[in-house]
TINULUM-700726 format. One record per residue (C-alpha): residue in one letter; x, y, z. Coordinates in steps of 0.02 Angstrom, whole numbers, plus 50000, padded with zeros to 5 digits. Layout:
aXYZ;...
END
This chain:
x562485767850917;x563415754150818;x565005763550732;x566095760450589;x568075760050618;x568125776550490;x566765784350602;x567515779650782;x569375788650731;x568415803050664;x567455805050835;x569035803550956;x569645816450854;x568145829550822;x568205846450876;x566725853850792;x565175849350704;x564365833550707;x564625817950584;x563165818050479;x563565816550281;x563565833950218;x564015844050374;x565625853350389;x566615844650535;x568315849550589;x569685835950674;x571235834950753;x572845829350656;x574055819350747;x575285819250610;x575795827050447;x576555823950273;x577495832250157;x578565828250004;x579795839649925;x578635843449779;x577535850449900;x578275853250046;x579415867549990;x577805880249982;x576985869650134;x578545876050242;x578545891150174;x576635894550249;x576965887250403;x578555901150416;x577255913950391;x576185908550526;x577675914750662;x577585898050764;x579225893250854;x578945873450810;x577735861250738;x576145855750864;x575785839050804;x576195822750887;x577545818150743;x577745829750549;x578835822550437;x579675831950284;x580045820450127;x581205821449969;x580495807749836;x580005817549697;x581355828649650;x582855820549643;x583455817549489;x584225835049492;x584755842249343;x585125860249407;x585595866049567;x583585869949597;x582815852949684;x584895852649766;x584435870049876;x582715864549899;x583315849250005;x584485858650080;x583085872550132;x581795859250193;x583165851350298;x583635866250400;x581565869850399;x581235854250480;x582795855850614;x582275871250640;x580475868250693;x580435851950759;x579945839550589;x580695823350555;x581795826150399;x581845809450276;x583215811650135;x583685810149986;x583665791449921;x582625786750070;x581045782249979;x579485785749942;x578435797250090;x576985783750075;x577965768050081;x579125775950225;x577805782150324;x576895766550325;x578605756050351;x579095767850511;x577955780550573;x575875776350555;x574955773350696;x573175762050686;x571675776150746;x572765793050717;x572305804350611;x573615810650446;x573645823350339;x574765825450200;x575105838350060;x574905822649934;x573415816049861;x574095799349886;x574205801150083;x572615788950110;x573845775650072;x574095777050271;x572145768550267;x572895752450262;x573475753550465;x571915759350498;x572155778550512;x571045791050441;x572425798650327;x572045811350203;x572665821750073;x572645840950041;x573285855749979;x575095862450072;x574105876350149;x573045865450266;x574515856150308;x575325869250367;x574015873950467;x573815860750534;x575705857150578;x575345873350680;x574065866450798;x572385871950690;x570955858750646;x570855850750486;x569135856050417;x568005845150268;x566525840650221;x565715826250323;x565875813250175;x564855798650181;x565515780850227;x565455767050102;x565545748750169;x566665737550024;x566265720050081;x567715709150046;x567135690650021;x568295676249979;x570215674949939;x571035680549796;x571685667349661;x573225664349604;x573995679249498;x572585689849546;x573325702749687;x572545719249782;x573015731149625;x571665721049546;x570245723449688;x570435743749669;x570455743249493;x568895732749528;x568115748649600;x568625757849472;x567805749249347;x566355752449428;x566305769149525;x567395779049389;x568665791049452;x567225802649504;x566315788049609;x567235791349779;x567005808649795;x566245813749943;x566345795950020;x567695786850129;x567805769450056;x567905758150217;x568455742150207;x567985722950306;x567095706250273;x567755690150296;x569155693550145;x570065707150217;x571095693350340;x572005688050189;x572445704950142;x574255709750213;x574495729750273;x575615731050115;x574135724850016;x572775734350103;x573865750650079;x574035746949888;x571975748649888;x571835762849995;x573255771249913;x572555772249742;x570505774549830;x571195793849769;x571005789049580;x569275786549642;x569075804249717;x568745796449898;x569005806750025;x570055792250116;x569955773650125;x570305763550274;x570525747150345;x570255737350513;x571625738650621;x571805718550666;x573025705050677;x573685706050490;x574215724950554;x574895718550730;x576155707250608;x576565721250507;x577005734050659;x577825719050754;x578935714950601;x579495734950579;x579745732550757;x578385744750810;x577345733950888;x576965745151056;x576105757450903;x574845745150875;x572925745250946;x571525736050888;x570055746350788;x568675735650717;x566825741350679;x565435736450807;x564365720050777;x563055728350644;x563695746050622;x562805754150514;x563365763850340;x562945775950215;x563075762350065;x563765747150043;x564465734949916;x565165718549906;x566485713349802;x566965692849760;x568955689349792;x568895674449692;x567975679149560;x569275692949529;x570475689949390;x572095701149312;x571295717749271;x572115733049179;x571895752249184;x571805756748988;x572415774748919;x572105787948973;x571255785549129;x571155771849289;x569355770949274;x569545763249082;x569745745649155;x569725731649064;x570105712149084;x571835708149042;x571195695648930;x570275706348825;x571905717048769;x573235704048746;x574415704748622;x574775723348629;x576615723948587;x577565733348755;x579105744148728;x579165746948898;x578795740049101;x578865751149233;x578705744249419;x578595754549589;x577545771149629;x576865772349804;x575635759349751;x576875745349715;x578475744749775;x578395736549942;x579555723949975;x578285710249933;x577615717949787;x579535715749717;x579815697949775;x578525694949661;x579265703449513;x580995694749560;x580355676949604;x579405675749428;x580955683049341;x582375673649406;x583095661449283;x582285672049149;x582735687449047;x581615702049000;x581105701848797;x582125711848690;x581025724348612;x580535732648787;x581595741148918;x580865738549109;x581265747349253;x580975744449431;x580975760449581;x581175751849760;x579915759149868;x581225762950019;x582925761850061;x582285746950172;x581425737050036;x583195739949932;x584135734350064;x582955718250086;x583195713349888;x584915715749910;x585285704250073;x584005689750003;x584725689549813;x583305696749727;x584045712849651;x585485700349597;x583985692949489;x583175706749432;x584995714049345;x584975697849298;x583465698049206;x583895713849126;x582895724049239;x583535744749259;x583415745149466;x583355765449487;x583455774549656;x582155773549793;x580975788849748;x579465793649631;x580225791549500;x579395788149336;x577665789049416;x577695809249405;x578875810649247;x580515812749304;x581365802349212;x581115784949085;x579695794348961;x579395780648848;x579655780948672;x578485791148561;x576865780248525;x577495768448644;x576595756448738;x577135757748936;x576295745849054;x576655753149252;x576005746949421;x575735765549465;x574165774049501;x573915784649356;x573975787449195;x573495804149126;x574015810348931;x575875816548945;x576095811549118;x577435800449078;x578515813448969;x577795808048814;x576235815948744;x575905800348645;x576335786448738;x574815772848781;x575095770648985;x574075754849051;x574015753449251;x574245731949317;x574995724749460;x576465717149479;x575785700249435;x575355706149239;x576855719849225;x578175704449250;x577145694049108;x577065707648994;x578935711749012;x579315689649000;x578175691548826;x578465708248736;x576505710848733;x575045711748876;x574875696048932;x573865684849083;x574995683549212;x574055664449222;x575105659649102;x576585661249192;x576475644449286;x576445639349493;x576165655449587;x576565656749758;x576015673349864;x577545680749943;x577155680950147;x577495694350270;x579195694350324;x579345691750512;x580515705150546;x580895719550409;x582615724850409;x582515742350501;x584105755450466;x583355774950505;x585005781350477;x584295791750333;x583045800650436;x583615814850539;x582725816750719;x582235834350759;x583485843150881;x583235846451062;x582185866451070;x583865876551117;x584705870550996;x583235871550855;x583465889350898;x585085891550821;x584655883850649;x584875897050516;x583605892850384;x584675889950206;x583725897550044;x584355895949906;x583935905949738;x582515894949698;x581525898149856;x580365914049785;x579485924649927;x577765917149957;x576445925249871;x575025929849969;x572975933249866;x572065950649905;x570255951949990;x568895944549872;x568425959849774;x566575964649773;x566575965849567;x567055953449460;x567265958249266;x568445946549147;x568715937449010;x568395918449022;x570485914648946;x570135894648929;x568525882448892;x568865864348958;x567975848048958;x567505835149095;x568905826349203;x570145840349197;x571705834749324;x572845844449404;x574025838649277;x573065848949149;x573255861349233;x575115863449317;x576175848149215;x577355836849336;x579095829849231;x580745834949280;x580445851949166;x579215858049302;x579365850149461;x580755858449506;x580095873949512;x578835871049639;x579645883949756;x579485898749627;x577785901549598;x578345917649453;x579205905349361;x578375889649377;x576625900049334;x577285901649152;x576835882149121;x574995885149192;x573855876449066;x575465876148945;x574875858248887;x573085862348854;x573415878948784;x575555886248769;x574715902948747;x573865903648934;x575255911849032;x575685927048908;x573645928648876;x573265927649083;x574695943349099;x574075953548969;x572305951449035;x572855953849212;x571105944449264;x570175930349181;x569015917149216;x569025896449185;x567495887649127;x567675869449167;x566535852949162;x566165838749266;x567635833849403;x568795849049386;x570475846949461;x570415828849517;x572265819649530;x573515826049623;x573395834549766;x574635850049713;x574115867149769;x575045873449632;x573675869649536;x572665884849615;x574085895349688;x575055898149508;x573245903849439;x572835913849573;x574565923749536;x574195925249354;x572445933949398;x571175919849380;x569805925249488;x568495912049475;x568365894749397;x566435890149342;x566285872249330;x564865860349328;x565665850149485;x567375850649566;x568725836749655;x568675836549822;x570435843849857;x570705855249721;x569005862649757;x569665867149931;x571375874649856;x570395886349767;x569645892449922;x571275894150016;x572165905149880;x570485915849860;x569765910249693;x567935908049678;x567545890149641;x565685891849565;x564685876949481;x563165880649349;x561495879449466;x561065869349278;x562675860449192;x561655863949018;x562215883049046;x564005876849018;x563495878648838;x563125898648854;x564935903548885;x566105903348753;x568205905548774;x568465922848749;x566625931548820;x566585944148953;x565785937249119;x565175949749258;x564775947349441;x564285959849549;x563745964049716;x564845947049784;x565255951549960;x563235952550001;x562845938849881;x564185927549959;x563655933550159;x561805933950142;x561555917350038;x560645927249896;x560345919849727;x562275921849608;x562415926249424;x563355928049312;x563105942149181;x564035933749005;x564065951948928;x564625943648765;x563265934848724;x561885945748840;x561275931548951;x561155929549136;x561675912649200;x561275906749399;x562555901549485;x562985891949650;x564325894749769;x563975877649904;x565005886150035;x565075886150241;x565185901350321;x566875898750347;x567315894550183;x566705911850128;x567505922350276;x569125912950194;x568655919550005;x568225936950067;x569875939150149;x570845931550020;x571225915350068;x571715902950208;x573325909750281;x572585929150293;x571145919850391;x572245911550502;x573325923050537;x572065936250581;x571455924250695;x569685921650601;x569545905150631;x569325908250799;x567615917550785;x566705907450635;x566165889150683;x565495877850532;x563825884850530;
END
């Protein structure tokens, strides 16, 4: 049989079920990711499954997205996910750093291994030719202890790249190619895999900026050949004994397949509020800017910012915006700074901030109210930048350095001779600022610092066999994560305290949620199409599931938040027809009984909406080791009875 590259990593790595689209399959993860966001309540589950050290070939622990540190919160956090990761073995990155994606690409990916990382954003790793994917902290820490990483067998679409790009035209501008066409829904369920004869020109840098933002399309992963391009990069980070060759067979074969033109690519542009609202740059210039943002895990490479610096040298930004610019690593900083480039971008007027997150998840530069912001990040979501107002449009590099030259969107054509910056041939390579787990003895004398931030985990009850509650919010179609459990610097640093942090569940959509959720003490969600797409952040389940949701009834779900809900024990059901949405109203009564049965004997679900006296069917599109983990109330009681064990995918 005539494989992909997607399909041969998942088979040297397959411990169970078969790869047919559909199936449940579990695999073997050779490393893990965290970030600081995430990782706080990641470590904490991995401390509750009574393991003296990590199993995986290599975890690494990140701090990127807390660090602006206004309060001694994110401060203890960094100091408790140090001593975690001395403690049990994980490779501790700190403070100032960089980014997880851009380091982890820079110093520790491996072409054919498998990641997984509490961060929806973890595909980025796609672009060295791993399967790398993102999930919820509680698989992560599962899997840092030894246990399979299990999913849905997605199915593997073929993008054929033909030609070369053109001038001004980068990779930011082939994914929001896809995005114009799939939507933001379009991926899920696949693994977007990558070749043709125009993936040669492609760098690993450039490769990673498409499979990092393949998440805005709800793909399960994306991934690249592993080829000479990726020798270069490895050799030039001076890993070049990680590298391997992985290339699909002469005529393997694929689910789908599509073919996009390089060269007839030009500058595209992610519109508000979402990065499937693409549009041609040329069809929206002459917006007046007030502000530039450059950097995200999606564009801050080193060559990304030669770019930026090589078409602004000389030149100053325009007066009525501000732009600022987030190094993606303490490498890439260090590599503007020895070549002259950061000298030009100060020059230019440019705000040069620390190596981290940055602006991409709110912390920090919100935008002025009403403002325009144009960012080479990966999403743009209502409020996401601090500003409830604000219009955020999504470029590359390439348009955000014309549009902060002009004052308004503009072609980056118009900017003159362009000239693609090349691969360095050797990256400048300091790892000072990542600590190297300590020898076992003396890992065994690491006290583990908490500070008041760091709330006890808290852990769901069995699946009850009765459900009766009131259905506390209504929502649309495309609901994020963000919706649901804000980012910003207000929030994120309260990641490890799921009591406090629960009060700003839903506290955009509705301020009211919390208070109403407590007094109810159980309620029910009603979403639309896509529920819970974005980030990755099991937050987004775990602070319902304290505040007594019970269910969520949607009429489809994202991939990853679909699976949080599982692991923290709340029902995700979708309408057997998505007209029924329209018989449940905020504020009726829902009833389901006899659940246990129902869920273990496949029978037909309802739902009883004692409101309005109707019956609605139901489906629950569950393994049978998806609903062993409902029944006993999530993920961790399941592994740490030692379930998993006994049920197989089914």
């Amino acid at each position: 049989m005539t494989r992909g590259v997607a399909q041969k990593v998942l088979e040297a790595h397959l411990v169970s079920g078969t790869l047919r689209a559909g199936e449940e399959i579990a695999i073997t993860i050779d490393q893990t990711l965290t970030q600081d966001a995430t990782g706080t309540m990641a470590c904490l589950q991995f401390e509750a499954l009574e393991l003296p050290t990590v199993q995986t070939k290599r975890s690494v622990s990140y701090v990127d997205h807390n660090t602006l540190q206004t309060g001694f919160e994110s401060a203890d956090d960094h100091m408790f996910l140090q001593t975690v990761a001395a403690k049990y073995g994980i490779y501790f990155s700190r403070p100032g750093n960089g980014i997880c994606h851009q380091i982890h690409l820079e110093r520790f990916g491996v072409p054919g291994q498998t990641l997984l990382g509490s961060d929806s954003h973890t595909p980025t790793g796609g672009g060295l030719g791993m399967i790398a994917i993102g999930s919820g902290g509680l698989d992560v820490a599962v899997a840092m202890g030894g246990g399979p990483f299990w999913l849905t067998m997605p199915k593997i679409l073929y993008v054929n790249l033909t030609g070369r790009l053109r001038p001004w035209v980068s990779a930011k501008d082939i994914i929001l190619e896809l995005l114009r066409r799939l939507s933001v829904k379009g991926g899920v369920g696949r693994i977007l895999e990558y070749g043709g004869p125009g993936v040669k020109y492609l760098s690993v840098p450039e490769r990673s900026t498409i499979a990092n933002m393949g998440a805005e399309l709800g793909a399960t992963t994306s991934i690249f050949p592993s080829d000479e391009r990726t020798r270069a990069f490895l050799k030039a980070q001076r890993r070049a004994k990680d590298w391997r060759e992985l290339k699909p067979d002469n005529g393997a074969q694929y689910d789908e397949e599509m073919e996009i033109s390089l060269r007839e690519l030009e500058p595209l542009i992610a519109c508000p509020h979402s990065p499937d609202n693409v549009r041609k740059v040329t069809e929206v210039e002459g917006t007046k800017v007030q502000q530039v943002c450059v950097g995200s895990c999606t564009n801050s490479s080193f060559m990304d910012l030669m770019v930026v610096a090589q078409s602004l040298k000389g030149r100053h930004i325009h007066p009525g915006l501000s732009m600022v610019l987030t190094p993606g690593s303490k490498q890439v900083l260090q590599m503007i700074s020895e070549n002259g480039a950061l000298t030009d971008l100060i020059a230019a007027g440019v705000r040069v901030l620390e190596s981290a997150c940055g602006p991409c998840i709110g912390m920090g530069q919100a935008p002025p109210s009403g403002a325009v912001s144009v960012r080479t990040f990966n999403r743009n979501f209502i409020g996401r930048s601090g500003t409830m107002d604000a219009q955020v449009y999504l470029s590359s590099p390439e348009t955000a350095v014309a549009c902060a030259l002009a004052g308004e969107i503009t072609d980056p054509r118009t900017l003159g001779p362009y000239q693609r910056y090349a691969l360095p041939k050797r990256f400048s390579v300091d790892d000072t600022m990542i600590i190297t787990p300590a020898p076992a003895e003396e890992a065994k004398k690491v006290r583990v610092v908490r500070g008041p931030n760091i709330a006890p985990l808290p852990i769901s009850n069995p699946l009850p066999d009765e459900i009766k509650a009131e259905v506390l919010l209504k929502l649309g179609d495309n609901i994020t994560t963000d919706h649901i459990l804000p980012a910003g610097a207000k929030v994120l640093p309260l990641r490890s305290n799921i009591p406090k942090i629960s009060e700003f569940v839903f506290s955009g959509v509705d301020p009211s949620f919390c208070e109403r959720a407590k007094a109810a003490g159980a309620g029910v969600v009603v979403g639309g199409e896509n529920y819970g797409h974005g980030s990755s952040r099991e937050h987004a389940a775990l602070a319902p599931m304290y505040l007594g949701i019970k269910a969520v009834l949607a009429k489809s779900f994202a991939r990853i938040h679909y699976a949080n809900l599982i692991n923290f024990g709340i029902l995700p059901l979708t309408f057997a027809d998505p007209a029924d949405y329209e018989k449940i109203e905020q504020g009726d009564t829902l009833e389901m009984t006899n659940l246990l049965k129902t869920l273990r004997e496949e029978e037909p679900l309802t739902v009883e909406n004692i409101t309005k006296e109707v019956t609605i069917p139901l489906t629950c599109d569950l393994t049978p080791r998806q609903k062993e983990i409902l029944i006993m109330g999530g993920l961790l009681n399941f592994t740490k009875s030692g379930h998993h064990e006994k049920v197989g995918s089914g």
